[in-house]
N, C-alpha and C positions, 0 to 999 in steps of 0.2 A: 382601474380606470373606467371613466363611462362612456362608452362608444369610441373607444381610441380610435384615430384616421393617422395613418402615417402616412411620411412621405419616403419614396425610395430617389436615389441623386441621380444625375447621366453620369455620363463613363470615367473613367480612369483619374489616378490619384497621379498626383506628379511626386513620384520620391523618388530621391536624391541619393545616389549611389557614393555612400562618403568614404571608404579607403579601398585602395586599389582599385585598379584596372583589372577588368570584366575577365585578363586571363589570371591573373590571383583568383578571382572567384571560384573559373572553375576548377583549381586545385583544392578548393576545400574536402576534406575531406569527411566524410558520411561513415561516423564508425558503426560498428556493428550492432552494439547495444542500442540504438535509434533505428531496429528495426522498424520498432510500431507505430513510425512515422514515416517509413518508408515503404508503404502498399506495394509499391512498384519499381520497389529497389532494382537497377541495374535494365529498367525496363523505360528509360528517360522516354522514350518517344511518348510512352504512354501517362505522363504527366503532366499537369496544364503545364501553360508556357508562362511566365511572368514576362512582365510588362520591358523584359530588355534582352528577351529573347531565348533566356534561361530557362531550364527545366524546372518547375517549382514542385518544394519536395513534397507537398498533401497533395492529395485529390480529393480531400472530401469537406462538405459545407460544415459540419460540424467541429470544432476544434479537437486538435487530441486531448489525449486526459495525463502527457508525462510531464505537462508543468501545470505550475496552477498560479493566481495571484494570492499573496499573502495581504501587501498593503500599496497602498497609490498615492503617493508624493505627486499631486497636482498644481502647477501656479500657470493661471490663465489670463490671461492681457486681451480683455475685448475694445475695441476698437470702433465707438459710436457716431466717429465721422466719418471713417475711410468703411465701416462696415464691414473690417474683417479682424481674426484675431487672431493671436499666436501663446504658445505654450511649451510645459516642459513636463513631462512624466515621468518619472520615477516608481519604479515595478520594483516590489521586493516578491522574489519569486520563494516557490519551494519546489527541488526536483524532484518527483516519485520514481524514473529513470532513466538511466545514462542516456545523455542526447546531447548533438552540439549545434539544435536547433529550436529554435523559440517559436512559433505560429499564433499569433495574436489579429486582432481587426483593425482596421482602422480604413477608412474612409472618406475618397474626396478630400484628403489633405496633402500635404507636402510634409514630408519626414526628414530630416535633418540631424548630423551628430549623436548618432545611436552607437552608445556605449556599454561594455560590461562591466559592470562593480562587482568586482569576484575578491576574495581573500587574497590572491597573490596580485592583483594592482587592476588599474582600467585599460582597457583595453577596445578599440574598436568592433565594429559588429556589420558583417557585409548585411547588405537587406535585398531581399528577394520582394516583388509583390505582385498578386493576381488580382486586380478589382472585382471580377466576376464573382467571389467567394469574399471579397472586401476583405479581404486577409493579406496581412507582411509575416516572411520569413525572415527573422533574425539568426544568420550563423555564423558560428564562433567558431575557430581554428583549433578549439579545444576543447574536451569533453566537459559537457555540465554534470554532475557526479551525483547520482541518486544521494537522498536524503542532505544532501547541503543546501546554504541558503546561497541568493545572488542575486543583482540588483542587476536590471536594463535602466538606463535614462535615453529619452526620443526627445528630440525638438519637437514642434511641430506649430503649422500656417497652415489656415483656412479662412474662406470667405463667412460668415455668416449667414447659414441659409435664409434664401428666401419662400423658401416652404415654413411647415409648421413643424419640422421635427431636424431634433441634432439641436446643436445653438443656434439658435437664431433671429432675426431682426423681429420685432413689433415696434408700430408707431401709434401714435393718437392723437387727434387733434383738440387742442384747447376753446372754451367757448368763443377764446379771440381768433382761432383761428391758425395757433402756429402747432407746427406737427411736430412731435417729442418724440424721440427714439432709443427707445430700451431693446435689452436681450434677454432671451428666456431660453430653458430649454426643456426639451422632451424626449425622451430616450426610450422609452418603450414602443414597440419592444426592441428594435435592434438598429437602433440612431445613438447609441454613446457612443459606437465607434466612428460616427460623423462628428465629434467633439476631441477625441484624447484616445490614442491608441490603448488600447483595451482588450482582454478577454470577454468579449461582448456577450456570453452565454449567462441563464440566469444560473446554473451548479458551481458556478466557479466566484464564489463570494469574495470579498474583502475588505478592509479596513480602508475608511478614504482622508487625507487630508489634503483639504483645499486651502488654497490662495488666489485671490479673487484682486488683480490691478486693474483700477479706475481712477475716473477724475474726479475730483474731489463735490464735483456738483451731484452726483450719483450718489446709490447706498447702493452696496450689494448684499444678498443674503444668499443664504446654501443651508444644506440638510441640519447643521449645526448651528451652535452661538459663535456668537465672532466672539474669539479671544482679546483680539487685539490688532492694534492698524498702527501701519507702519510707514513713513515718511519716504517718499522717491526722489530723488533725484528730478528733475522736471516738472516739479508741482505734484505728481501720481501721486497715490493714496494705495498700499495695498492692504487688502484685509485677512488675515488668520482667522479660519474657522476650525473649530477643536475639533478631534477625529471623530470621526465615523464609527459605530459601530458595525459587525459585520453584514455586510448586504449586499447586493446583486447590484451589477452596471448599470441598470434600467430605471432603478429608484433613487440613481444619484441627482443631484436638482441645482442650478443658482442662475442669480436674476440679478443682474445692473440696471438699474432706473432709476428714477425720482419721484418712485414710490411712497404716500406715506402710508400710516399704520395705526392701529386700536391696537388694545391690550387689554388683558383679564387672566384671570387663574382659575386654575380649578381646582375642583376640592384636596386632591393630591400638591396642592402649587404648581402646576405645570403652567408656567407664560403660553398663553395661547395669543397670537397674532394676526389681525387681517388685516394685507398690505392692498392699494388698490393706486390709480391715480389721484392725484390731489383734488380737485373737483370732484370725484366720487366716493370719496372716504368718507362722507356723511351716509352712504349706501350701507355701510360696513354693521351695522350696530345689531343687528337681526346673526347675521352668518355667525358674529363673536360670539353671540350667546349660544347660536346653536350646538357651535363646536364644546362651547367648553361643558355643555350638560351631555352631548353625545359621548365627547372622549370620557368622562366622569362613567357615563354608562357600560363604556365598553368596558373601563379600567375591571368593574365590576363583575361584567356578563363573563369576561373570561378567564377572570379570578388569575390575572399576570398583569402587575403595572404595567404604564405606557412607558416602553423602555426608553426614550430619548428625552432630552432635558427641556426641550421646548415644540410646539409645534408652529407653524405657521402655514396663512392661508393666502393665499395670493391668486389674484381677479388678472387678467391676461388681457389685454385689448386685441391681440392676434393670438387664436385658438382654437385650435382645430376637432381636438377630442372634446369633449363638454365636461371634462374634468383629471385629473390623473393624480396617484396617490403618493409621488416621492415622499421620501419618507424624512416626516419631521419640514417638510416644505409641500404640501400638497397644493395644485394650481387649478385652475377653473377658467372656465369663461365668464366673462364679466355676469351675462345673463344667470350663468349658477350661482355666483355668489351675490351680488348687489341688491338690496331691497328696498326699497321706499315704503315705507309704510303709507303712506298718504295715493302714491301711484302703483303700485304693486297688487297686482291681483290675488285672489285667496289659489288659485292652480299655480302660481308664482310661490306662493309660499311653503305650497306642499313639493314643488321642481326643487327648491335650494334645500332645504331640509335634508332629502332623501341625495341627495347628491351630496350634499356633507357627511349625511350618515354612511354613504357607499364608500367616501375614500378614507372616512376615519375605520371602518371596519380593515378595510387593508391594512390598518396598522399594523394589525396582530396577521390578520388571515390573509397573505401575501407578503408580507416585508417579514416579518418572523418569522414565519413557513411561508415557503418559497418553492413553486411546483420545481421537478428537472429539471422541465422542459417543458418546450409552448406547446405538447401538444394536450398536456393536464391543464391547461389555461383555466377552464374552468373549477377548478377547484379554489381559485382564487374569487374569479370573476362571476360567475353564479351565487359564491357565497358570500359577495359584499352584494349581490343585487340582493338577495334573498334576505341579510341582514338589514337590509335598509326596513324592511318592515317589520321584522319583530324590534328592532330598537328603537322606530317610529311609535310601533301600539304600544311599547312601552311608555317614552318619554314623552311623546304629543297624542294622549289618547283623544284631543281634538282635532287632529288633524283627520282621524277617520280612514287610516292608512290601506286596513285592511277590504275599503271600497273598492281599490285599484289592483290589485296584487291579480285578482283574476286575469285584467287587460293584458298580462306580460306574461301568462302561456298562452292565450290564444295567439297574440307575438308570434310566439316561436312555435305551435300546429301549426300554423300559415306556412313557414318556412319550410316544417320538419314531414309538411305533410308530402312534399315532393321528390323523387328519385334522385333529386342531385343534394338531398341533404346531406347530412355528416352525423357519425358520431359523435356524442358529446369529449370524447376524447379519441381523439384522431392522429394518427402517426401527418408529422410535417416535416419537413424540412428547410424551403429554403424561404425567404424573409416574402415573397407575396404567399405564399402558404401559410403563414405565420401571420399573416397580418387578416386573412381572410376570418381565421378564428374569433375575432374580436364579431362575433354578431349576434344575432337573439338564440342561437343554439347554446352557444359558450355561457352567454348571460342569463334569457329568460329561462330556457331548458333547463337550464342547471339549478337557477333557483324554485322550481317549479317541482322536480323532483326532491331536491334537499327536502321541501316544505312537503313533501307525499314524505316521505323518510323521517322528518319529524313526527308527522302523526301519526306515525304507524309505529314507532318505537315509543312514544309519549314525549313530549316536552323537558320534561325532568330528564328524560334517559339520554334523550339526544343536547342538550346541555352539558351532560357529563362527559361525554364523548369526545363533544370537542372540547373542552376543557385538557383533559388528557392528551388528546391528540396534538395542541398547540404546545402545550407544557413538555413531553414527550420530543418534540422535532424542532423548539426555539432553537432558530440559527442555520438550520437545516434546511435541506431542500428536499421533496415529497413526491410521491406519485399518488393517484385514486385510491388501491388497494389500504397506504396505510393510513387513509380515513376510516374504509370499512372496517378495518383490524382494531382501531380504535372505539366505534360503536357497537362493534360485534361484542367486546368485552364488558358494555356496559346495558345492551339491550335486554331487557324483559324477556324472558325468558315463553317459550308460545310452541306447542304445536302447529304441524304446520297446516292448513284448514279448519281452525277452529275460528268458531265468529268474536270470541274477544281475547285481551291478551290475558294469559291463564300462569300468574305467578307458581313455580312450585313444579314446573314441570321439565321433564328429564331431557328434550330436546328447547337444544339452544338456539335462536335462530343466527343464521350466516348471511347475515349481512352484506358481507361481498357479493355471494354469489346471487342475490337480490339486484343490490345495483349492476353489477358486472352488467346485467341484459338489458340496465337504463341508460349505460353512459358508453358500453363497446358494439352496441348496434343502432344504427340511427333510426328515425321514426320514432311512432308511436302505436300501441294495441286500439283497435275497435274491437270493443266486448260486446257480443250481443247477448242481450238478455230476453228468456220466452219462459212466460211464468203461465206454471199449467197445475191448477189447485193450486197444492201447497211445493208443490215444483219447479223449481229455481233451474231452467239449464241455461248455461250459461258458455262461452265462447270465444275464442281471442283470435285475432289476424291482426295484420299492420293495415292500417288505415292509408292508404295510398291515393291522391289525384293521377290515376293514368286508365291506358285503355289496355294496358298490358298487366293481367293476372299474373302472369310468372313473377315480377316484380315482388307480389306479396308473399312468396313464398318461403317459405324455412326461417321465419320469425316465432319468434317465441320469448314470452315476457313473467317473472314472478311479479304477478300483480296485486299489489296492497289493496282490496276493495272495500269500500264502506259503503253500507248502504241503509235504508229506512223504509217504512212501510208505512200504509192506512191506519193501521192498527198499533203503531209503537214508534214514537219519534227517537228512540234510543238507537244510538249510531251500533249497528252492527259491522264484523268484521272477517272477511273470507282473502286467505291468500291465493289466490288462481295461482299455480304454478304449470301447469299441463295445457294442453291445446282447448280440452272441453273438462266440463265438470257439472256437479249437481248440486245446489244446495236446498235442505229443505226450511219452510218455515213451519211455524208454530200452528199456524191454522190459513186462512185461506184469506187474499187481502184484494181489494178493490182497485189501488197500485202500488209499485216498487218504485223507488227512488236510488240509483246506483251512483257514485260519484258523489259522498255528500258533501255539502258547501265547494265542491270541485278540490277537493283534497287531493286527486289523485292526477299524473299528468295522463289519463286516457279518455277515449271518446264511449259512447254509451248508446248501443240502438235499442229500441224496446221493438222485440219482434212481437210477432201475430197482434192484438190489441194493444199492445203496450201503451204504443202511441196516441193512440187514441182515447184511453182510460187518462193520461197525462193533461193530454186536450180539455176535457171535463172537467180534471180538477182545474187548474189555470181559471179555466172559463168562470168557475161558481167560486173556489174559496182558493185563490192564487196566494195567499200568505201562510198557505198550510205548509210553503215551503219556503227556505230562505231565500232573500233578494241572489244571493250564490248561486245558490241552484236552481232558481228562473234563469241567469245567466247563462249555468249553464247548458239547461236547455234550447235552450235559442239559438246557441251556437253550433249543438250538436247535431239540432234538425235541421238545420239550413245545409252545413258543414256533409252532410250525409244526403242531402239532393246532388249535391258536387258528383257522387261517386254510385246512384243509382239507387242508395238504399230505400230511401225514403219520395215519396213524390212530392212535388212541388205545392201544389195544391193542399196537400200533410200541413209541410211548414208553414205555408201561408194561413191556413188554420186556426194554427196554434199561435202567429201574430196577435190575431185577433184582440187576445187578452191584454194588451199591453198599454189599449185605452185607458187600463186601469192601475199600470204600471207607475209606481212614483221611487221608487231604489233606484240610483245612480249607473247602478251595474249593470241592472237589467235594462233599464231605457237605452242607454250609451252602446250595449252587445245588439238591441234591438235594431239600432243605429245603425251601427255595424255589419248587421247582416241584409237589409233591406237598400241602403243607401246604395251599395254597389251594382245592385241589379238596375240601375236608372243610368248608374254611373258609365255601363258598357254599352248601353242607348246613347249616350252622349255621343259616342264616336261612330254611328252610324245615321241612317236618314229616318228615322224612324220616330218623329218629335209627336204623333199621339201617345203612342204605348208608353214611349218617354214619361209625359205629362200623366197621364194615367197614372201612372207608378208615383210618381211626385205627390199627384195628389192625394193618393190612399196614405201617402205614410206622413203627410200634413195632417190628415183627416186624421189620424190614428192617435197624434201624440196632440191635435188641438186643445182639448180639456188641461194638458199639461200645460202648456205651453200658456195659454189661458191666464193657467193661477198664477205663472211668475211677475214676482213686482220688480221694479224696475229702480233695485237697491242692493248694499252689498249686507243684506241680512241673513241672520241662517248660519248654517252649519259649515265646513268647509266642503262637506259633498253635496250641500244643498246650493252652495255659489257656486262651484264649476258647475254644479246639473244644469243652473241658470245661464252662465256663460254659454255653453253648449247648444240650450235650446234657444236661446235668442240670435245665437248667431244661424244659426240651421233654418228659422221660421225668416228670418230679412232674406235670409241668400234664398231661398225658396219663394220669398216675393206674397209673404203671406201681410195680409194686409195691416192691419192691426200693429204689428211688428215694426211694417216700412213706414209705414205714418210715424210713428212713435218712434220710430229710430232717427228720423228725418228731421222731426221738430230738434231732437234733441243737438244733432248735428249742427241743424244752422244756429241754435241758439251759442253753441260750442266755437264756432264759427267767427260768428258777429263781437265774440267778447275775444277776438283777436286768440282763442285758447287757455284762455286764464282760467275758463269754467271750469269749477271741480263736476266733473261728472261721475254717479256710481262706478267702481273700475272696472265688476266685474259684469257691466252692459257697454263696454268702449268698446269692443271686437266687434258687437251688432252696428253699433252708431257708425266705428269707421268703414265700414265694409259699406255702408247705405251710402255714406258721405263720399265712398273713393267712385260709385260711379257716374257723376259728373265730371269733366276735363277740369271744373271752378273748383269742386270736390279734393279731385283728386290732387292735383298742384298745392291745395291748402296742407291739405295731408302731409305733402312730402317734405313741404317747406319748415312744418313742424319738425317733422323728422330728422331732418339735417341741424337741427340747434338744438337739438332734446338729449340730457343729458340722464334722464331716466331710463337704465336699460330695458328692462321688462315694455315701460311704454311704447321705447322704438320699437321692440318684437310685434307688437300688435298692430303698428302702425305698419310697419313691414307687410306682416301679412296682407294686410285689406288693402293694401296698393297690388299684389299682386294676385286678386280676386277680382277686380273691376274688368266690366268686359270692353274694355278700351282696347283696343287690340296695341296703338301707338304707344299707351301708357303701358303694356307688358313688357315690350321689348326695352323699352325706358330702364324698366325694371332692371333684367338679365344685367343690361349693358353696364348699369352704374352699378350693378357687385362684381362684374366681371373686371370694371377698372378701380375696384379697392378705394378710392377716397372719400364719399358719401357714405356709401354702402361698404362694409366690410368684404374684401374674398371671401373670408372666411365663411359670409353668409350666402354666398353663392349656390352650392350644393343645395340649402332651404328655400332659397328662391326659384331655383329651377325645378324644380318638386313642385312647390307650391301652383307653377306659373300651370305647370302638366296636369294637375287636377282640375284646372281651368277649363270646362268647354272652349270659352274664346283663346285657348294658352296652348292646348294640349302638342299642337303640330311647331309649334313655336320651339317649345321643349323641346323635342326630339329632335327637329332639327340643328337646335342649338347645342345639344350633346354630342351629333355627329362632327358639327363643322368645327367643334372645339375642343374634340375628344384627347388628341396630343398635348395641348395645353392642362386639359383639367387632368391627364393621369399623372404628368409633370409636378402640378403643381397640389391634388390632393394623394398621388402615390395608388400603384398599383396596389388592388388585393384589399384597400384599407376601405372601412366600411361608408366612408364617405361616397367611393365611387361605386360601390355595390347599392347602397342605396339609392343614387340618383339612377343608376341604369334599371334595378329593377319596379321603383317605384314613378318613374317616366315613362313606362311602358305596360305595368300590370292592369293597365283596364283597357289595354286592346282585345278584339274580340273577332277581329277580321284574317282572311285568308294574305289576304290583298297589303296588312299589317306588319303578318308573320313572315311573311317573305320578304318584307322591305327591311325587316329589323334581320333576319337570319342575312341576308344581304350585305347589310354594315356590318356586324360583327365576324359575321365569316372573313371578310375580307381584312380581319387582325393577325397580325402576327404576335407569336409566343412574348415578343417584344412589348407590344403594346395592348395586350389583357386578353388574346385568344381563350389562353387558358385558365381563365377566370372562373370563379363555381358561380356567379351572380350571372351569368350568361347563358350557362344551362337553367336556371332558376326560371330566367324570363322568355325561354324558349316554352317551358314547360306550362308556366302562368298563362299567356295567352294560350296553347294552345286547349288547354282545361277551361279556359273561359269560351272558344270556339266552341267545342263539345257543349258547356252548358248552353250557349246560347241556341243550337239547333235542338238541343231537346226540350230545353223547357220553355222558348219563346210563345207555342201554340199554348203550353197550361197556363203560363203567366196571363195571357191574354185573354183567355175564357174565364181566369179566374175575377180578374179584375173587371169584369163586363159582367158576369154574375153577380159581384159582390155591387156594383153599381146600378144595378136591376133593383135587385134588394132593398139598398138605402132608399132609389128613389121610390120603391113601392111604399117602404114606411113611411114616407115623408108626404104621403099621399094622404 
């Protein structure tokens, strides 16, 4: 999935107690053999209470392991007027030991006529239930007898959530104006038991067959092909889908709509499908194609056909994660999949791409192999992010894939740089602990190291590795280690501190215990390097934003380093394994370049001279090194003012060079690092220093910005670079820019919006255009009838960039009421509104005053509400701030997100940006007063 957000429901399940009365119950008897569902056998006080007063026999969130499901006889009846639906499940169990008790999920429903299909006849089945653990006990007046088979059937009535996860409502309105209502669902990670009671854990696989009752205006699809549809009584239509292959509750998938569909095959014949609404299925034609050369790709890269007989792709008008991988049905947001060739911008076209290639890689790496448990999440999820770019520079080696791949660790050092990080695999348990996982640790961290673990093993080795390793565990579920065990088997054989890999030699390297110190301790190593002659020493600590040194201690990391000299572009190779080390070179070099093309996930200081020997080069011949490695210096020296290393005045220095700067990577990191420090001016009174800083970094990238034409010409990294700087040079009020954006606008305008305008200069034009009240209303009116997703995205945006203050709140309000503006887009718009000088206090007051509604509606822990709380608040830089915000949040109970890890996150952000701000405010401002001395002396 990409960016999953779930939602969790309010309280208690109404089930329905179907034979005997409550004193039968408690005569059931608890044999002996069912110890190991009985923790607290004979110790009732100390076991939750279910929901009718009764002792309930588990106490713990994870399921037992003495039954399991085999296969799921589903038929589900949704219900697109009254908005809710009913159903029936059939469990074919296997017992591993004697127990006459079942513990399964289910949630937020009504349970009804739960029965045993055992060999000697049916039988009823009391139910117990705890909502707290969303778990029903089924028990049976008679022992279930290790190694037999037996079947449970459940009724079961539920509403149709109004959240984005379990089954649930979407609607959409027609260009006429009438609003159509389908149902979708979303299960991961632990919403199927909000649909059909279930073993809701991903260990506990099985076969699925669905039945899918609707009205005959409707289609429905599911993981499978429809066999065949069958006549109701009442006009209904039911549909048979063929079974399931083995798979986890999370990736089960089906959709009621009036949906239509494209079609194509791939070289294998697999029917590949994209379903959308009917007015947007001309959108469809780009995503068909993608899919069916990505899954051809993958069929290939991982040498195991695409096990299911068809796939399909289906666009979501309500959708909350920006994509998800059910298997043989993967789902999107309209924005991920829909493309207009004519309105669709070239960063549009590289979003849907990688987003098809992340959930087609799930195919194999996640639905085939299938982690435990959430808390290996990333073995899945790292490795569809990570694969989105090697089967990108494969199959679109114009899209220029590996431009971006940098952006998505420094992602996750922002995140991992702080004390409330995580391990990349993390012990969880209960569903907001679980849902937290879904964020740039799990994702970009993981793919981040995969890619350091490729190049340090080779390509070819790490290729075979997972080959084996998928081939080896198909159908299975996995933990970390037996990836390692699988690579370890295949890797190049290397002593260990030698600088390249050295075929032929007697130690093997161990793989595991390499990653083990990447993925079982959080953070990351700052290596410092002090080159003295031909003397390489070298260093490791974890890189930490705090004022507390204890924090850094007792880390220790095997680090794959690569590095390169003055003297020999030939990538060298040293495994740091120990705290310090020495390497020598061949003779004596002018500089060192460590981290090369950012291969590696670690940060890099060049002690005594280093820095400044880097400075020089940049300054005279900046292409002696790759756009990569400009990047990464940019980030490193700025990244290391945070924490003392380096001074401020250092990195501002080594800016300098970037006048000369035209790589995607390195302008956009430059970006990146300089935009912020104006950014935390924003929120205080301080509008010279402000401005100052604005203007050096206009002055800096002018000449760029300069050469762009005002067309969608070029490369795909030379059209985003252009999107980027034209929108940066209008919102910064640079002249040339606003003039030209302006004309463009009202010509745009006057032709009532027919004008084709280049696409990827619309983000400049309509940001110029939104801030007139005559502007901005044209805009929105656009908006509201515009059936080109991508165009609304941008149109979205620059409405909530205008420094109208009237027209922001505007904003909030029409996502907050879902009919114009999607909910869904809510979370992006109050983000967006926060980065707003004129927005920022809008923001945060509007997450407070609506904080119960939005964890309701986007769900504790899910990265939806982790992103809006930490990136509504991460450019505060005030005392005054940090106590207004520790103020709301303290005041949460466990209930409602106290104990959220995004809350320590943004305690710790602002208080690292307070710190920055008192120490470097006086360099910032001598430097910028020097550097402007300077210019105008030249100009003299």
């Amino acid at each position: 999935m990409i960016f999953v957000l779930q939602v969790r429901g309010s309280p208690a399940l109404i089930v329905t107690m179907l034979v005997a009365p409550v004193l039968l119950l408690l005569l059931v008897p608890f044999p002996p053999s069912s110890g190991a569902q009985l923790p607290n056998q004979g110790q009732a006080k100390d076991l939750p209470i279910a929901t009718n007063g009764q002792p309930f026999p588990w106490d713990r969130m994870r399921l037992p392991k003495t039954i399991s499901p085999l296969h799921y006889d589903l038929t589900i009846h949704p219900n697109l007027t009254t908005l809710d639906f009913t159903g029936v499940a059939r469990i074919e169990l296997d017992v591993h030991e004697d127990t006459s008790i079942i513990i399964l999920h289910a949630k937020q429903m009504q349970i009804s006529n739960v029965l045993l299909l055992a060999p000697e006849g049916i039988r009823p089945l009391h139910v117990l239930e705890y909502p707290h653990f969303h778990q029903l006990a089924l028990l049976s007046d008679s022992v279930l007898t290790k190694g037999r088979k037996y079947e449970v059937q459940l009724e079961f009535a539920a509403n149709l959530s109004d959240s984005y996860h379990g089954f649930y409502k979407s609607s959409y309105r027609t260009s006429s104006g009438e609003v159509r209502v389908m149902a979708s669902t979303q299960f991961e990670a632990t919403f199927a038991r909000a649909a059909f009671p279930c073993f809701d854990e991903p260990a506990f696989k099985a076969n699925f067959t669905i039945r899918i009752i609707r009205e005959p205006r409707h289609i429905a699809i599911s993981n499978m092909p429809k066999v065949k549809t069958v006549e109701l009584p009442g006009g209904l239509l039911e549909d048979h889908f063929d079974t399931t292959i083995k798979m986890s509750t999370y990736l089960v998938a089906y959709i009621v709509s009036d949906f239509l569909s494209v079609i194509d095959k791939t070289t294998h014949s697999i029917p590949i499908s994209v379903y959308a609404v009917p007015e947007k299925i001309n959108q469809t034609a780009y995503a068909l194609d993608a899919a069916v050369k990505l899954l051809d790709f993958y069929d290939n890269y991982y040498d195991i056909p695409y096990q299911l007989p068809k796939h399909d792709l289906a666009a979501i008008p309500d959708f909350q994660a920006g994509a998800m991988e059910n298997w043989g049905l993967s789902t999107y947001r309209e924005t991920g999949l829909l493309f207009d060739p004519d309105r669709s911008s070239a960063s549009d076209k590289l979003g849907i791409t990688k987003v098809i290639a992340h959930e087609l890689a799930h195919q194999w790496f996640g639905n085939l192999v299938t982690m435990e448990w959430w808390n290996d999440l990333w073995l899945k999820e790292g490795f569809a992010k990570f694969m989105e770019y090697i089967s990108l520079d494969i199959s679109y080696p114009e899209l220029h894939v590996d431009d971006f791949f940098l952006g998505k660790c420094f992602d996750a050092m922002e995140v991992d740089s702080l004390s409330s990080s995580h391990p990349v695999s993390t012990p969880v348990e209960n569903p907001m602990q679980i849902q937290e996982m879904f964020d740039d640790v799990s994702y970009d961290k993981g793919a981040c190291i995969l890619n350091m673990l490729r190049d340090f093993l080779t390509p070819e080795a790490f290729e075979i590795g997972i080959i084996q390793y998928l081939k080896r565990y198909s159908y299975q579920n996995t933990v970390s280690s037996h990836l390692w065990e699988s690579l370890t088997n295949v890797s190049d054989v290397c002593k260990p501190g030698s600088t390249q890999h050295c075929d032929g030699s007697d130690d093997e390297l161990d793989v595991r215990a390499i990653m083990d110190t990447w993925t079982l301790q959080e953070g990351f190593p700052l290596v410092t390097v002090e080159v003295r002659g031909r003397e390489v020493r070298l260093s490791q600590e974890r890189y930490l934003k705090t004022d507390d040194p204890s924090l850094t201690e007792g880390f220790l990391w095997q680090i794959p380093l690569t590095y390169m000299t003055s003297t020999s572009n030939t990538i060298q190779r040293f495994l740091l394994k120990t705290k310090t080390d020495i390497l020598y070179l061949p003779e004596e070099v002018d500089w060192v370049k460590f981290n090369v093309d950012m291969s590696g996930y670690y940060m890099v200081h060049y002690a005594g001279e280093g820095w400044n020997s880097i400075i020089r080069l940049l300054q005279h011949n900046h292409t002696a090194l790759s756009g990569n490695d400009r990047a990464n210096l940019i980030h490193n020296v700025f990244q290391l003012v945070s924490i003392g290393k380096v001074r401020l005045d250092t990195a501002l220095e080594l800016s300098l060079y970037l006048s000369r700067e035209t790589e995607i990577m390195a302008v956009t990191q430059g970006f990146g690092e300089l935009v912020p420090l104006y950014k935390l001016m924003e929120k205080r009174d301080m509008a010279a220093l402000e401005n100052q800083m604005k203007g050096y970094i206009v002055d800096l990238f002018r000449g760029l910005i300069d050469r762009q034409e005002w067309t969608d010409s070029g490369s795909v990294s030379e059209r985003v670079l252009r999107s980027y700087l034209l929108l940066f040079a209008c919102v910064r009020n640079y002249a040339p820019c606003v003039t030209k954006a302006t004309q463009l606008f009202n010509k745009w305008k006057d032709s009532d919006g027919t004008l084709s305008l280049p696409v990827d200069i619309t983000m400049a034009v309509f940001v110029i255009g939104a801030r007139t009240p005559e502007g901005w209303d044209f805009l929105f009116e656009k908006y509201r009838h515009s059936m080109q997703m991508s165009v609304k995205s941008r149109m979205k945006t620059a409405m909530t960039v205008t420094s109208l203050q009237d027209k922001l709140t505007w904003c909030v309000h029409l996502a907050s009421y879902g009919e114009v503006m999607k909910t869904q887009d809510l979370p992006g718009v109050v983000v967006s509104v926060s980065k707003n000088p004129h927005g920022y206090k809008l923001a945060w007051d509007f997450l407070r005053a609506n904080w119960h509604t939005l964890i309701k509606k986007f769900d504790l822990g899910s990265s939806t509400i982790s992103h809006m709380v930490t990136q509504v608040t991460n450019q505060y830089s005030t005392r005054e701030m940090l106590d207004e915000v520790r103020s709301f949040f303290g005041s949460l109970t466990e209930e409602t997100g106290s104990e959220m890890r995004c809350i320590q996150q943004t305690y710790e952000t602002i208080e690292d940006n307070i710190r920055w701000m008192d120490t470097n405010l006086p360099l910032l401002q001598a430097w910028l007063n020097k550097r402007s001395h300077k210019v105008a002396h030249e100009d003299l």
